[in-house]
NUTIRO-228886 format. One line per 3 residues: number of its first residue (from 1); for each residue x, y, z of C-alpha. Coordinates in Angstrom, 1 decimal. Layout:
N
NUM	X,Y,Z | ...
This chain:
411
1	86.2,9.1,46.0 | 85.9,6.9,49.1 | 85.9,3.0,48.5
4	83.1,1.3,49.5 | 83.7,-0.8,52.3 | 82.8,-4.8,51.7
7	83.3,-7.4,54.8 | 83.9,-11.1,54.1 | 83.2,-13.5,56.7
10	84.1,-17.1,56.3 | 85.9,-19.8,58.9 | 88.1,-20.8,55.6
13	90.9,-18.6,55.4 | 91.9,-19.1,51.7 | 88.4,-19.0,50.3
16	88.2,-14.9,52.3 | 91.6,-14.4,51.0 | 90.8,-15.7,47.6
19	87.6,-13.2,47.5 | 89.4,-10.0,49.0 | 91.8,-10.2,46.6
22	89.1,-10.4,44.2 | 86.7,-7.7,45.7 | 89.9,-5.2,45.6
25	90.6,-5.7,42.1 | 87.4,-4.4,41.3 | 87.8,-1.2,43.8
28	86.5,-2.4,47.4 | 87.9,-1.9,50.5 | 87.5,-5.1,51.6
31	88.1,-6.7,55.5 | 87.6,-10.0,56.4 | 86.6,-12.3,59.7
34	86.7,-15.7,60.1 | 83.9,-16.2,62.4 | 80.7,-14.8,63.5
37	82.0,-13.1,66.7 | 85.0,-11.5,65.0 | 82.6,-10.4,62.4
40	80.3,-8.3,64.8 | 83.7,-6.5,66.2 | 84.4,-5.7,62.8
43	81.1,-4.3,61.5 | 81.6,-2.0,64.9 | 84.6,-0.4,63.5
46	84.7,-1.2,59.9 | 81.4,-0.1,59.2 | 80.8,-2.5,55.8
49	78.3,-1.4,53.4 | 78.2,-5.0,52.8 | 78.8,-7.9,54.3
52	79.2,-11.4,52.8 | 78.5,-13.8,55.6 | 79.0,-17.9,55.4
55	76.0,-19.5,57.5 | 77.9,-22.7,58.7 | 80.9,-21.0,61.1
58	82.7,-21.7,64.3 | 81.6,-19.9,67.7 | 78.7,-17.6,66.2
61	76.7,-19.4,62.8 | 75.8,-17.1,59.9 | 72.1,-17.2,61.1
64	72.5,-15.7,64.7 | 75.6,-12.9,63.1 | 72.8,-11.8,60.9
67	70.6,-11.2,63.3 | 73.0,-9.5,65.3 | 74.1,-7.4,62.6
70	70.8,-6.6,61.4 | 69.7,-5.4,64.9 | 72.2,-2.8,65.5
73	73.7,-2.4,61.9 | 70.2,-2.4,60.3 | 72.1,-0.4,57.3
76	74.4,-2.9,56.5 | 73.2,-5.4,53.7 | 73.9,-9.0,54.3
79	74.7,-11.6,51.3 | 74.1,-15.2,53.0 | 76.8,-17.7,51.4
82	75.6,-21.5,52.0 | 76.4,-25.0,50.7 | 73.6,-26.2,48.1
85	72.2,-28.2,51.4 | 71.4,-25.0,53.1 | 69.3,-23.7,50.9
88	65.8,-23.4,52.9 | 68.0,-21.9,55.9 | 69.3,-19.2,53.2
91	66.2,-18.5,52.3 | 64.9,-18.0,55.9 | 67.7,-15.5,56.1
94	66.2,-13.3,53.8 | 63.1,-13.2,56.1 | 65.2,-12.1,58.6
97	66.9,-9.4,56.6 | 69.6,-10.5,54.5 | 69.5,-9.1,50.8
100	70.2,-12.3,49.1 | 72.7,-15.6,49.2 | 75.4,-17.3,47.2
103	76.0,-20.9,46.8 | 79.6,-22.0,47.6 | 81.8,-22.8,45.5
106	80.9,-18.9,45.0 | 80.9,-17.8,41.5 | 82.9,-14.2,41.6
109	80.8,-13.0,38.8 | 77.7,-13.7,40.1 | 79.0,-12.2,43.7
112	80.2,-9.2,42.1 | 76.6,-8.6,40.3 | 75.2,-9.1,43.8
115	77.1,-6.8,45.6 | 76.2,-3.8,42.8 | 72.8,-4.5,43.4
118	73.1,-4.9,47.3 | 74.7,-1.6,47.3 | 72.2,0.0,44.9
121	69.6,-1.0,47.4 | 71.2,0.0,50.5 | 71.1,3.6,48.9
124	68.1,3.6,47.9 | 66.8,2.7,51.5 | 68.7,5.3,52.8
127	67.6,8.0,50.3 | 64.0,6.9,51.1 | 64.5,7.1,55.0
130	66.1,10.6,54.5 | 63.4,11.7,52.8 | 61.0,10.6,55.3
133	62.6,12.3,57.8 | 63.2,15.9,56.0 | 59.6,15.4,55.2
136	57.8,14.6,59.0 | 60.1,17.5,59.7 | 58.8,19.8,57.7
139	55.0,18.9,58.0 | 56.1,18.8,62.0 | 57.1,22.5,61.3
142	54.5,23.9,59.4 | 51.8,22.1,61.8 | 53.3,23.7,64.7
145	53.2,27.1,62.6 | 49.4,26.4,62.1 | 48.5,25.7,65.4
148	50.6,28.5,66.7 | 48.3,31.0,64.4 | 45.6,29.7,64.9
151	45.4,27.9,68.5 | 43.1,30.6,69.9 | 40.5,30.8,67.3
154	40.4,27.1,66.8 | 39.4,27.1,70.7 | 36.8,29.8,70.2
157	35.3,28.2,66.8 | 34.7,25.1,68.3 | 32.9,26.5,71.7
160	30.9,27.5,69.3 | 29.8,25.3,67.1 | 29.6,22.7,70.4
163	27.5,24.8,72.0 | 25.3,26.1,68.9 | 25.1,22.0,68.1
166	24.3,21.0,71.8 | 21.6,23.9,71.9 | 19.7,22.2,69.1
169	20.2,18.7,70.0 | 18.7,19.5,73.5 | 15.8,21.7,71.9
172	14.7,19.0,69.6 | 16.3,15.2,69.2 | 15.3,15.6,65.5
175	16.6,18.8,64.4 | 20.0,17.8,66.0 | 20.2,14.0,64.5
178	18.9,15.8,61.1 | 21.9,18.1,61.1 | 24.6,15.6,61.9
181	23.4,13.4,59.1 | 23.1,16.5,56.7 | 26.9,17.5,57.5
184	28.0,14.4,56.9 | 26.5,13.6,53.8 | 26.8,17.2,52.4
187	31.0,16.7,53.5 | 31.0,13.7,50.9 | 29.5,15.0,48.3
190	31.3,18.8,48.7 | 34.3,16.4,49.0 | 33.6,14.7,45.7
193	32.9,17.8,44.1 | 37.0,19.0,44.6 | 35.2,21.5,47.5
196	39.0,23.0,49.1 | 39.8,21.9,52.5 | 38.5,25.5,54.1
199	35.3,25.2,51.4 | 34.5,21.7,52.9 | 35.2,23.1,56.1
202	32.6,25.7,56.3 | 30.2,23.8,54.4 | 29.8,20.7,57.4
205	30.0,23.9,60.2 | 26.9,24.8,57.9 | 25.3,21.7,57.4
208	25.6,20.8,61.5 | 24.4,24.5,62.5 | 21.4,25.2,59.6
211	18.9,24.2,61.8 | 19.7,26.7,64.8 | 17.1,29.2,64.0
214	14.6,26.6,64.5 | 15.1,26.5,68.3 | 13.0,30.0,67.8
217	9.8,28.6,65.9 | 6.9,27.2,68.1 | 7.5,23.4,68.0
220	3.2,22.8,66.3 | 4.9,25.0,63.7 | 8.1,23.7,63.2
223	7.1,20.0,63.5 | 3.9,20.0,61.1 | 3.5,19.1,57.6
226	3.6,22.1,55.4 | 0.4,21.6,54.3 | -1.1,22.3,57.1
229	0.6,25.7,58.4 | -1.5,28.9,57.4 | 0.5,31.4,55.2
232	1.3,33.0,58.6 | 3.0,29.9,59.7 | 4.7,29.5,56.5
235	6.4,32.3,56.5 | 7.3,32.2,59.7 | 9.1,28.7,59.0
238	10.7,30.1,56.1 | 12.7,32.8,57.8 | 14.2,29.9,59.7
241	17.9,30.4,58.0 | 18.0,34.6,58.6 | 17.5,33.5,62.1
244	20.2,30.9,61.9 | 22.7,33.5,60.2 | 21.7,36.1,62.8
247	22.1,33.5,66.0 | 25.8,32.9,64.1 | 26.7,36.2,63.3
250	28.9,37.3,66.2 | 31.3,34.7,65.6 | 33.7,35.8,62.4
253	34.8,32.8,62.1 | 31.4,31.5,61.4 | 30.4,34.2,59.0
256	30.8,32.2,55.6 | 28.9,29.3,57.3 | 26.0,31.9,58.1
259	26.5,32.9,54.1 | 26.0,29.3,53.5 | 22.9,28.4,55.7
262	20.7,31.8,54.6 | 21.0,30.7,51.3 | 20.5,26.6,51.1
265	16.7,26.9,50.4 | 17.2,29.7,47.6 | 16.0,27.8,44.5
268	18.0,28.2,40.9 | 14.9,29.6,39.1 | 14.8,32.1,42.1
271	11.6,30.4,43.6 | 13.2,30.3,46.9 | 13.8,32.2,49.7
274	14.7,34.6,51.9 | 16.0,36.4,48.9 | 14.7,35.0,46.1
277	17.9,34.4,44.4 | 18.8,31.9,41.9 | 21.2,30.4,39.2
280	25.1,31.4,40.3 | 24.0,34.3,42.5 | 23.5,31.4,44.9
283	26.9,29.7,46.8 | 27.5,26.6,45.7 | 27.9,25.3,49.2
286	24.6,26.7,49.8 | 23.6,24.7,47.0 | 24.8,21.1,48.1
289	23.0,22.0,51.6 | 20.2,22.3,49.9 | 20.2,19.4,47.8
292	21.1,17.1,51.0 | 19.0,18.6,53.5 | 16.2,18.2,51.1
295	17.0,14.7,50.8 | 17.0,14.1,54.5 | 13.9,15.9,55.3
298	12.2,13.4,52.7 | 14.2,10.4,53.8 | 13.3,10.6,57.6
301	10.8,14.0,58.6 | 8.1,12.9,56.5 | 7.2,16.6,56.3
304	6.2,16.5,52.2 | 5.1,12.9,52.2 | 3.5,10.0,54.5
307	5.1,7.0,52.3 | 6.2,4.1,53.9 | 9.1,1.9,52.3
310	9.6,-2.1,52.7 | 12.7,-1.3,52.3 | 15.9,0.9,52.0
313	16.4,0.7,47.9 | 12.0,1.6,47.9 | 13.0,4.4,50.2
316	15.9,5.7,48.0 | 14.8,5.3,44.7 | 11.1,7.4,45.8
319	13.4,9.9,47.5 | 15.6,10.2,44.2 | 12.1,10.9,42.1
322	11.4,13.3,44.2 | 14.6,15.5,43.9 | 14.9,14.6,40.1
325	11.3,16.4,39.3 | 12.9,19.0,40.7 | 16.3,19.1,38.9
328	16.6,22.4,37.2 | 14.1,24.1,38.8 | 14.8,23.9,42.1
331	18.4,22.3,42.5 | 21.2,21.5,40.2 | 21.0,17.9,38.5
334	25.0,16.8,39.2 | 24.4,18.0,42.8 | 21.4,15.1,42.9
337	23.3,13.0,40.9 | 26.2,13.0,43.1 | 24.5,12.9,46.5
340	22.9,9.5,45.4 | 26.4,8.2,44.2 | 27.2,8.6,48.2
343	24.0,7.3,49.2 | 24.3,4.5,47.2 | 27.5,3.7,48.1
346	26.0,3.4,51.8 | 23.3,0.8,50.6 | 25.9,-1.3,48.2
349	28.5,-1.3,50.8 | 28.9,-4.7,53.0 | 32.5,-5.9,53.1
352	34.6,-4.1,55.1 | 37.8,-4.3,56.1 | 39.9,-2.9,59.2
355	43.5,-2.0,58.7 | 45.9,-2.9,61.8 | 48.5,0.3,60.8
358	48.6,3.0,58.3 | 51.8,0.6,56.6 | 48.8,-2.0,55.1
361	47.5,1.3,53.3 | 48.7,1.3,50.0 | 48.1,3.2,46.3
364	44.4,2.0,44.9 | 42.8,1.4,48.0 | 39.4,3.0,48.6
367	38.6,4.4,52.0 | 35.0,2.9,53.8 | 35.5,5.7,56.1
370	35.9,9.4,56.6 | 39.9,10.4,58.2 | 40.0,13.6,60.5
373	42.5,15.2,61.9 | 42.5,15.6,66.0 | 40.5,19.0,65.5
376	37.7,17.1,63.3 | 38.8,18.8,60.2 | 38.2,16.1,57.2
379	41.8,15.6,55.6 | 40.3,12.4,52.9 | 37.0,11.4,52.8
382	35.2,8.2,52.2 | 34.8,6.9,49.2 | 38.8,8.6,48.7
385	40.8,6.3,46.4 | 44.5,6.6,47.9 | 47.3,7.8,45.8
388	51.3,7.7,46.6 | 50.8,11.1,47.6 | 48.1,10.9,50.1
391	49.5,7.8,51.5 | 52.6,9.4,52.6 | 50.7,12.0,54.1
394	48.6,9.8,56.0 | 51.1,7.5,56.9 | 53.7,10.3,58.2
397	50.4,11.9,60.2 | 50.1,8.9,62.1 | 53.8,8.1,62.7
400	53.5,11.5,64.2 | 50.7,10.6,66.3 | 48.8,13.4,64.7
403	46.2,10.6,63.8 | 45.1,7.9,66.0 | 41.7,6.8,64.4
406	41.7,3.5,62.7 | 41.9,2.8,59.1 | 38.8,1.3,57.3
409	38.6,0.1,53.3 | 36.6,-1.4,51.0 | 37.5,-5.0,50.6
């Protein structure tokens, strides 16, 4: 078994000779330097694991041989040894890396203790910084895997959906600011229902697409209240999401979306339409669509009621009414309940705060913002309290420069 190598480093010849003899009694290889200068040629070839370094020294003082040794050695752990006077320059050594310091006249138990725990830490960093590495490796791997498999349809599905989204925008302001709010919310709340990553996926491409069928419908149809549209009329609005499916239907990749958008005005007592379905014949994302776009149309359209609100909690709570008559009838009550968790969140929410790097992330923190990868796919959403897992993830992600968005959390 290889010794572990220990460097002393004093201008006092007996007190390093007193200590090597020491330090090889209890199974170091120990070297020795009795200046800062001859210390930095040493670290170069004897390669200490540790090095036990006196601040006050002829040529080079302990302070600037720290920082030298910290700088290109940064592996090597540093123990400061100081007269009781230099106690507030010790202690700005360890800002400046050093592990910890020993007051002179050193106590070789104490030193010994130190130099375990030195050690202990110096693996430790090293196990962590391997780890790190094996692991951006690997996720560097199976990206490139992914984006090998899957560069060309990526490239195709979002022509698509910018061009489907663009369409509507262009067609009708509303329609296209109505579906970008509707994906968004419907993301949070599939999120906070454990929705899988292709699940939550396919559900926002649904959400920001329902309305495309709608670019079809005569715009005194589409934009009146429903109260005032013969029963010609009303059908015709009502076989809005077949057209949307069919419009989607020659992209494959957008098939489960189309799945999603013909069924988000099915009701669970099978009241709805196109197909009258109901209870768990209906998708689920086709059921948080529903919910949300629902919400929206009575938030913003106007198109069931002609309220007006002093203010946003009025707004929300009338909105909420609304929804809840129709728990159990029409949509599922933890859907409602869940959507005005999120919505309430938005209303509650006033402090803020942005994060300068991914290393101020840490365990417990709550996300005030969605993170997506560079191809818009949502990897945590808001409201996402971090765990040890997820924060190496996102931290590796942007060390990679696969994320470059900034960082915001709830104060």
């Amino acid at each position: 078994m290889n010794k572990i190598p220990v460097l002393i480093v004093d201008d006092e010849k007996d007190v390093c000779e007193m200590l090597e003899r020491y330090l090889k009694s209890k199974g170091y290889d120990v070297s020795s330097a009795n200046d800062g200068r001859e210390a930095l040629e040493k670290v170069k070839t004897f390669k200490p694991d540790v090095a036990l370094l006196d601040i006050r020294m002829p040529n080079m003082d302990g302070v600037e041989c720290l920082r030298s040794i910290k700088k290109d050695f940064p592996d090597t752990e540093v123990i400061m040894a100081t007269a009781s006077k230099d106690m507030a320059t010790a202690i700005s050594c360890m800002k400046e890396g050093a592990y910890g310091y020993q007051t002179k006249p050193i106590d070789l138990s104490n030193l010994a203790i130190d130099i375990e725990r030195a050690i202990e830490h110096r693996r430790l960093v090293l196990e962590n910084k391997d780890y790190q590495v094996n692991l951006e490796k690997k996720v560097v791997e199976r990206t490139r895997e992914v984006q090998i498999l899957n560069e060309k349809l990526r490239e195709s599905f979002i022509a698509t959906i910018r061009i489907s989204s663009g369409l509507v925008e262009v067609y009708d302001p509303f329609l296209g600011g109505h579906s970008k709010r509707v994906a968004r919310l419907s993301a949070k709340v599939g999120s906070r229902m454990k929705l899988s990553n292709p699940e939550l996926v396919d559900l926002e491409m649904a959400a920001l697409l329902h309305e495309v069928g709608m670019i079809t419908i005569p715009e005194q149809i589409r934009n009146a209240p429903l109260k005032e549209l013969k029963t010609e009329e009303v059908k015709i609005i009502r076989n809005y999401p077949v057209l949307s499916q069919a419009i989607l239907s020659p992209s494959e990749e957008l098939n489960r979306a189309g799945v999603i958008i013909r069924h988000h005005l099915e009701h669970i007592n099978g009241t709805g339409f196109p197909d009258s379905k109901k209870g768990e014949d209906i998708p689920l994302g086709a059921k948080i669509l529903g919910v949300v776009n629902a919400y929206d149309e009575l938030a913003t359209r106007r198109r069931f009621t002609s309220e007006k609100f002093p203010s946003e909690k009025i707004k929300e709570d009338f909105v909420f009414l609304q929804l809840n008559q129709l728990a159990g009838k029409h949509y599922e009550k933890n859907i409602i309940d869940i959507l005005e968790g999120v919505v309430s969140n938005f209303i509650k929410k006033k402090r803020i705060r942005e994060l300068y790097s991914s290393d101020e992330l840490k365990p417990g923190m709550v996300l005030a913002s969605d993170i997506h990868s560079k191809d818009s796919k949502l990897l945590l959403a808001e409201g996402s309290i971090i765990n040890n897992i997820q924060l190496i993830k996102i931290q590796t992600f942007y060390r990679m420069k696969l994320l470059e968005q900034k960082i915001y959390v709830l104060d």
